[in-house]
Structures are given as structure tokens and as C-alpha cells.
N, C-alpha and C positions, 0 to 999 in steps of 0.2 A: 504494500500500500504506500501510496504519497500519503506521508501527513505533515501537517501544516501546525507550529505551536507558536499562538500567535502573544506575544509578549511586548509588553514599550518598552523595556532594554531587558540589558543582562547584566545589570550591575548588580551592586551585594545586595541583596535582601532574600528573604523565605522564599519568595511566590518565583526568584527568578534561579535561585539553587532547585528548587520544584522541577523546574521547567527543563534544566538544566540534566538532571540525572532522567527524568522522565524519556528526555530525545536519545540520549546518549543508550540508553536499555530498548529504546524501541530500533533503535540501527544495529542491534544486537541481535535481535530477533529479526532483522532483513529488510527492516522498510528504511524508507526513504526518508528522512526526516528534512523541515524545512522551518528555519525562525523569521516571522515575519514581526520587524520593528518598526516603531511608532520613526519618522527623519528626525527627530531630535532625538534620541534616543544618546544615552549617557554612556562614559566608558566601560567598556565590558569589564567585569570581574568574571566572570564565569568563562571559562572554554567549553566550547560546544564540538562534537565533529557533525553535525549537521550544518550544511548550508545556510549561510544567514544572510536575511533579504531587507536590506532597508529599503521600505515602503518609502511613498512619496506622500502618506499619508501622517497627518497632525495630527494630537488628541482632537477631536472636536468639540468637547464639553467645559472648554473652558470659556465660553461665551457666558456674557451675564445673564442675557435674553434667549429664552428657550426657544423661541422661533429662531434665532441664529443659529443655535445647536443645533435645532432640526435641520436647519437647510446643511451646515458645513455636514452633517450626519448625512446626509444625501449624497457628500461627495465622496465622501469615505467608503464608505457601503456601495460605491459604484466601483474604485479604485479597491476595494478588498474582494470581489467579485473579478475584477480581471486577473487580478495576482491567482484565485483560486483555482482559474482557469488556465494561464499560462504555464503553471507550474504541475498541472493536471491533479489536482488535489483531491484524496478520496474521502480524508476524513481530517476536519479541523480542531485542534482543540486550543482556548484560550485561556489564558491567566490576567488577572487585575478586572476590575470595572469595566473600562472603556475598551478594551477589547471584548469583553463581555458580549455587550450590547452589539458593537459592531458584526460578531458572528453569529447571536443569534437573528441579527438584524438581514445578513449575508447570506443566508443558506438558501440553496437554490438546487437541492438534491444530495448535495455529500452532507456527509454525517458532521452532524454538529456540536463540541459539547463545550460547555461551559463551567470552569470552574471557580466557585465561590469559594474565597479562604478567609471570609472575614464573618462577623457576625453580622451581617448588613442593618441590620435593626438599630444598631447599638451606634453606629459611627456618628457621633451626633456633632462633630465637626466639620461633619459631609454638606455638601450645599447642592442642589442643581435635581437633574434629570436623573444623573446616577444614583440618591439615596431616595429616593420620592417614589412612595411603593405603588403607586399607580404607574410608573412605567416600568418598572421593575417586575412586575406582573407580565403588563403588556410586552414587554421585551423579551424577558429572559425566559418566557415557555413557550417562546417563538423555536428555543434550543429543539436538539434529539432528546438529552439529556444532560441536565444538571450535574455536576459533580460536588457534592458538598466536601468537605476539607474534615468536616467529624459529625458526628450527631448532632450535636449542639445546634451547627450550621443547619443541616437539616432541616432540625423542628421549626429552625428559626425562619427557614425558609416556607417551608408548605407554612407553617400557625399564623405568620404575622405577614408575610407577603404575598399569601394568598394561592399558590402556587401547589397543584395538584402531587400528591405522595407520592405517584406510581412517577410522573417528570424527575424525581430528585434523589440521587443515589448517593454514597457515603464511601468516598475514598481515602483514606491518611493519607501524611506525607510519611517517605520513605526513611528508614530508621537505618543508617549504614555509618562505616568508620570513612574516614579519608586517610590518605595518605601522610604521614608525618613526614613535615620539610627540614625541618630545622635540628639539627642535633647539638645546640647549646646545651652546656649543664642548666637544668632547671635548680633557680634562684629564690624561690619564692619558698620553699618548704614544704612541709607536711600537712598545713590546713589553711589550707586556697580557695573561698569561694571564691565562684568563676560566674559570671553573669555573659550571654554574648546577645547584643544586639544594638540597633540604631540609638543613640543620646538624646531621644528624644520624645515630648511629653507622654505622648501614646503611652511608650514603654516604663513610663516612670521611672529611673534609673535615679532618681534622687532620693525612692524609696528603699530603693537596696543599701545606700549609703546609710542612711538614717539609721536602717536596722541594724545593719553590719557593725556602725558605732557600738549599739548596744551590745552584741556580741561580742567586739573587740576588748571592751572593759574587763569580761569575763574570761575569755582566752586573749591572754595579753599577746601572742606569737601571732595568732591569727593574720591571713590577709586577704583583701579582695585584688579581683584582676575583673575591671572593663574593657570585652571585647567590644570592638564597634569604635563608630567616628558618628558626629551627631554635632546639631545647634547649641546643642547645650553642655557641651564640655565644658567650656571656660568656665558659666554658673555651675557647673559639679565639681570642679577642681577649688573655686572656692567653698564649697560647701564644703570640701573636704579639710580647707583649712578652718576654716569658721568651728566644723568639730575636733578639729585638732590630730586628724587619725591619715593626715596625711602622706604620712612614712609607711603607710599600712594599705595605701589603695595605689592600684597599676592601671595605670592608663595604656592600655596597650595598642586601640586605635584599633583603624581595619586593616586585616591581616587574613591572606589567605590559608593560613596553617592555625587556623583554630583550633587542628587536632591539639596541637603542642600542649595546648593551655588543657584541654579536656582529660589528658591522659595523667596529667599528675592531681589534676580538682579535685578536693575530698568533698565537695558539695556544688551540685547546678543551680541557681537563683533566678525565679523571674518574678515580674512584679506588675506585668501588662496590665495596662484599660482592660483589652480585649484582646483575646488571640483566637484565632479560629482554629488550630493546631499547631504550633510551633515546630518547624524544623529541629531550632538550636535545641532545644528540652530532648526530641527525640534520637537527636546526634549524641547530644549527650549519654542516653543511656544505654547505646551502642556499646558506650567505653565503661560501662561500669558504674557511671556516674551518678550518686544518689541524688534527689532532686526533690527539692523544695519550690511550691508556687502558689502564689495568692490564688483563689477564687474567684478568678476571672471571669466573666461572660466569656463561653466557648469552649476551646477542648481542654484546658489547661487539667481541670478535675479530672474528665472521661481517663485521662493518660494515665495520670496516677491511681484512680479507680477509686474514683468517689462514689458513697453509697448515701449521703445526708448535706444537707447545709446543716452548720455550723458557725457559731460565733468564737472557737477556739483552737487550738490546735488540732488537727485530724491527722493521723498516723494510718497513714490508706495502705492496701495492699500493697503500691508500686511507687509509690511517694508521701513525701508529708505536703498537707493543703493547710494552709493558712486563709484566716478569713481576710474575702475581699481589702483591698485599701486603694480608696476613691477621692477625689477633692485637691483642690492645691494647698498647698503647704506655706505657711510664712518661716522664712530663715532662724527666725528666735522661738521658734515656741517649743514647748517640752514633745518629746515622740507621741505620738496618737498610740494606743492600745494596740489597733492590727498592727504595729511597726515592732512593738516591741513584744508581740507574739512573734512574727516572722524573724527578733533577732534570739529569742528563745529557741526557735526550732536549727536558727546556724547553729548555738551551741551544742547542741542538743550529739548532733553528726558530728562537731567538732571534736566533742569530748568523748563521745560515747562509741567505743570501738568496735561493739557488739553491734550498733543499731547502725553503724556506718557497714559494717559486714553485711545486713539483712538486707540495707537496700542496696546494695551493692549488687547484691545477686536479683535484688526484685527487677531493679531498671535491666538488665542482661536477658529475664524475660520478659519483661515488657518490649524491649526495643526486638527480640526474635519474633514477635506477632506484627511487626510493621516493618517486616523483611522485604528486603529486594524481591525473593520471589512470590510473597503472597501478595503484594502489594502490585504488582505488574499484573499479578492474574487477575486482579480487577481490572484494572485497566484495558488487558487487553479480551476480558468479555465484553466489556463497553464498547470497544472498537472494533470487534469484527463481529461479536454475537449480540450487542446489548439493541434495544428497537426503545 
């Protein structure tokens, strides 16, 4: 088969690492793979060995006026219908929003699927055509089929967007080790929580600091390392001074050897708004790596095997779940309660060598149920056998 995975770049993030091992496993299995990107599309961080086609095509939803979008959407959607044809494409699949819409907008006989990795309900930063569930409706079951990112997405999708159960099916992302680059003596020690992602508020990364102080107090050795590059380094690095625990956090920036940082972390950390499934969480537990996460809207629980909400520490089969923590934060005020639950539960893995053992081996099974090979056989029932 041609397929077509249509993505506005391939720089660092979740949905373009997705996208990334996804083409790479289907030119394995024989087919032709093909990357159609957004003309502005940003420096690749990802290598792909499928063909990559920069489109002549723009986001179109960045008009303020919905009838502007509509019309630049008319040109796209004429200009994503030639590509599909020239390249003789038998089955599309896209990632992010605005390719979303585009191919379900696009189909005109080949198979079409659409993959949602956020909680769409929830993005309340969102503005336009993309979060406004009347065309989110009208759009997106224009698809063959929806690919949700986990359950969560799912429900969120058929309960609150309207959108029929039998359109909408439940793929993870893919749970695998990468290659280690670097062979530096690791610096950091024996209790390294390891956070990786964007610097930026979505991700709350200013909550991991918060708690990780409070941990720090308690295991004075302790240290954090921030993977990722983001808006808000410079306000995190002063925060970091401001608590004083500055000799104790790593700014380590974006880096393509994340392995590095993963294979010596005695604990994973996330603190998301929202995540619809998280890559970095489930990379993580590839390697062993016990993992600690707020109770986010989306998969964050599902992963770790959440059975209750909770307002305290949860000690789940395949991680520890901390409750939710939501709101902005002022520089001076004492930790909020979920903060210095989530810096109870760093201790908790820090110190305690038995329960670092437990999940140790929990995440090792959790991460073999979101294996390369189960996780393609959805995929590829979708694509040759799904209707």
C-alpha cells in the first residue's frame, strides 16, 4: 500500500515521534510510506526513511474569521486531494488538528483515519473551528475511522463530541527503548527524577519543581533533570533559584538521547493539564522506569491502572497517581496540598528500595502490552481490514 502520514512537521514532540516510529514499522512491513508537511513546517528532529513531501499547503485555521478559514480550507483540501493522487495514495493517516480536519475533509475513496491524541474537550486555550464541537462533529466523522490515543480520548470523543462509538477506535502510542548515544559517565547519581517534555504551561513543569523542593528537603542527595526546551525556562530556572534547590535541578534542554537520562532515573515525573497518552511516560517504562503522575484528564491514570479518583496518594498496579494539580501558581506562596503529595510520592521511590523494585518491574509490564508488535496489529487491522 501507499500511505500517506500527514503531519505539520517533524520536530520534537509526542504526536511527531508517533508518527515517526509508526512510518518507519509500516516500510517494514512493505508499504510505501509518504510524510506530507504543513510549507512552514519547522526543523526536523525526527529521521524518517519514508519520503517526505513538503506541501505547498498552510495551516488554514489561523484566520480570525471563520469564513476565511473556510475559504483558505477550500484550498487546502483541493491541494491535499492532488498530493493524494499524484503520489497514488491508498490509505491516509493524520496527526494534530489541522491535518485532522483536512483529511477527513479530503477523502474521496482511500481510506481515511484520523488520529486524536489530545482530550479535545479539555483544550480550553483552543480558539477557532478546531475546538468548537459542532464542526468537530461535522468534520471528523466525515473520517473511515477515528483513532483515539487511549480510552479517555475515546469516551471523550463519542460523550461530548457527539460522534458515533462504532467511528472511534483506541490505539496507544508505542512503548519501545531507543538507542543510547552518548557514553559519558553518568553525573547525577543514584536518585534522579527525570521529567521529559516541552517548558511549557500545558505541561506544568513548574509543578515538578515545587514538589521536587519538597522532596529535596527530605533526601538531601536527590536530583531533578529537565528534558525538553520551552518559553518558560528562564521563569523555571529562576524559580529554581527563588527555592534555592538550584544545584539540584538539570536543565538539560532538547536532546535526542533521552535514552541516556531514562536508563539511570530512579523515578519518571509528569504533571500535564492534559495528556491524551504520553509517549515520554511510556518510553519510560520500557526502561524500567517507575512512574509517578498527576491525574490528568486523559490517559495518564489508564497507564498506570487507575481503578478510583482520589484526593491522595494512589499506589496503582503500574504507577503511583497523584491527585490532579490545576490553577496558576504565584512565586511566594506556600506548596498547595497536590504539590506536596506528588513531592511525598518522589520520596516515597527515593527512599524506599523495595517499592522502587515493585515498580520497577510493574512499568517493564506495562510498557510489554504497548509493544511494537501489539500495537502495529492495530494498526495494521485498521489499514487493511478495519471498515
Amino acid at each position: 500500500m501507499n500511505i500517506a502520514i500527514l503531519i505539520p512537521s517533524l520536530g520534537a514532540g509526542g504526536a511527531e515521534r508517533a508518527a515517526s516510529v509508526i512510518g518507519d514499522n509500516l516500510i517494514n512491513e512493505g508499504h510505501n510510506v509518504y510524510y506530507f508537511l504543513f510549507v512552514s513546517s519547522e526543523r526536523r528532529f525526527y529521521k524518517v526513511r519514508g519520503e517526505v513531501i513538503n506541501s505547498h499547503i498552510f495551516s488554514p485555521f489561523s484566520c480570525e474569521k471563520t469564513i476565511d478559514c473556510i475559504r483558505e480550507i477550500i484550498y487546502a483540501r483541493a491541494e491535499l486531494i492532488c498530493l493524494k493522487r499524484k503520489y497514488k495514495i491508498d490509505a491516509a493517516i493524520s496527526f494534530m488538528e489541522e491535518w485532522n480536519y483536512l483529511n477527513a475533509l479530503s477523502k474521496d475513496g482511500r481510506k481515511t483515519l484520523v488520529s486524536v491524541r489530545t482530550v479535545l474537550t479539555e483544550r480550553k486555550e483552543g480558539k477557532g473551528m478546531l475546538y468548537e464541537r459542532f464542526w468537530q462533529k461535522l468534520i471528523l466523522s466525515r473520517a473511515d475511522k477515528i483513532v483515539a490515543v487511549s480510552d479517555y480520548v475515546r469516551n471523550d470523543i463519542c460523550n461530548n463530541c457527539g460522534i458515533k462509538r462504532k467511528k472511534v477506535v483506541s490505539i496507544p502510542n508505542i512503548s519501545q527503548k531507543r538507542e543510547i548515544i552518548s557514553d559519558k559517565k553518568w553525573e547525577y547519581g543514584r536518585k534522579t527524577i527525570v521529567t521529559v517534555g516541552r517548558l511549557e504551561q500545558i505541561k506544568q513543569p513548574d509543578r515538578v519543581i515545587r514538589a521536587f523542593s519538597y522532596a529535596l528537603k527530605k533526601v538531601e542527595d536527590a536530583k531533578l533533570c529537565m528534558v525538553g526546551e520551552g518559553r518558560l525556562k528562564n521563569s523555571l530556572v529562576d524559580l529554581c533559584n527563588e527555592l534555592g534547590i538550584s544545584d539540584s535541578v538539570v536543565f538539560v534542554g532538547s536532546t535526542n538521547d533521552v535514552s541516556y537520562y531514562l536508563k539511570y532515573a530512579r523515578a519518571f515525573v509528569m504533571t500535564s493539564k492534559l495528556e491524551g497518552f504520553p509517549n515520554a511516560m511510556v518510553e519510560a517504562m520500557a526502561y524500567g522506569v517507575p512512574v509517578i503522575t498527576t491525574d490528568s484528564p486523559g490517559g495518564c491514570g489508564e497507564i498506570v491502572g487507575k481503578e478510583k479518583s482520589s484526593d491522595d496518594i494512589q499506589y496503582c498496579r503500574y504507577g503511583i497517581l497523584t491527585p490532579y494539580i490545576i490553577g496558576d501558581i504565584k512565586r511566594n506562596e506556600a506548596l498547595e496540598k497536590e504539590e506536596q503529595l506528588l513531592g511525598e510520592a518522589m520520596v516515597g521511590i527515593l527512599n524506599d528500595d523495595d517499592m522502587y523494585s515493585r515498580y520497577s518491574k510493574a512499568s517493564i509490564q506495562r510498557a510489554d502490552i504497548y509493544s511494537l508488535k501489539n500495537v502495529m496489529a492495530l494498526w495494521d487491522k485498521e489499514l487493511i481490514t478495519g471498515k
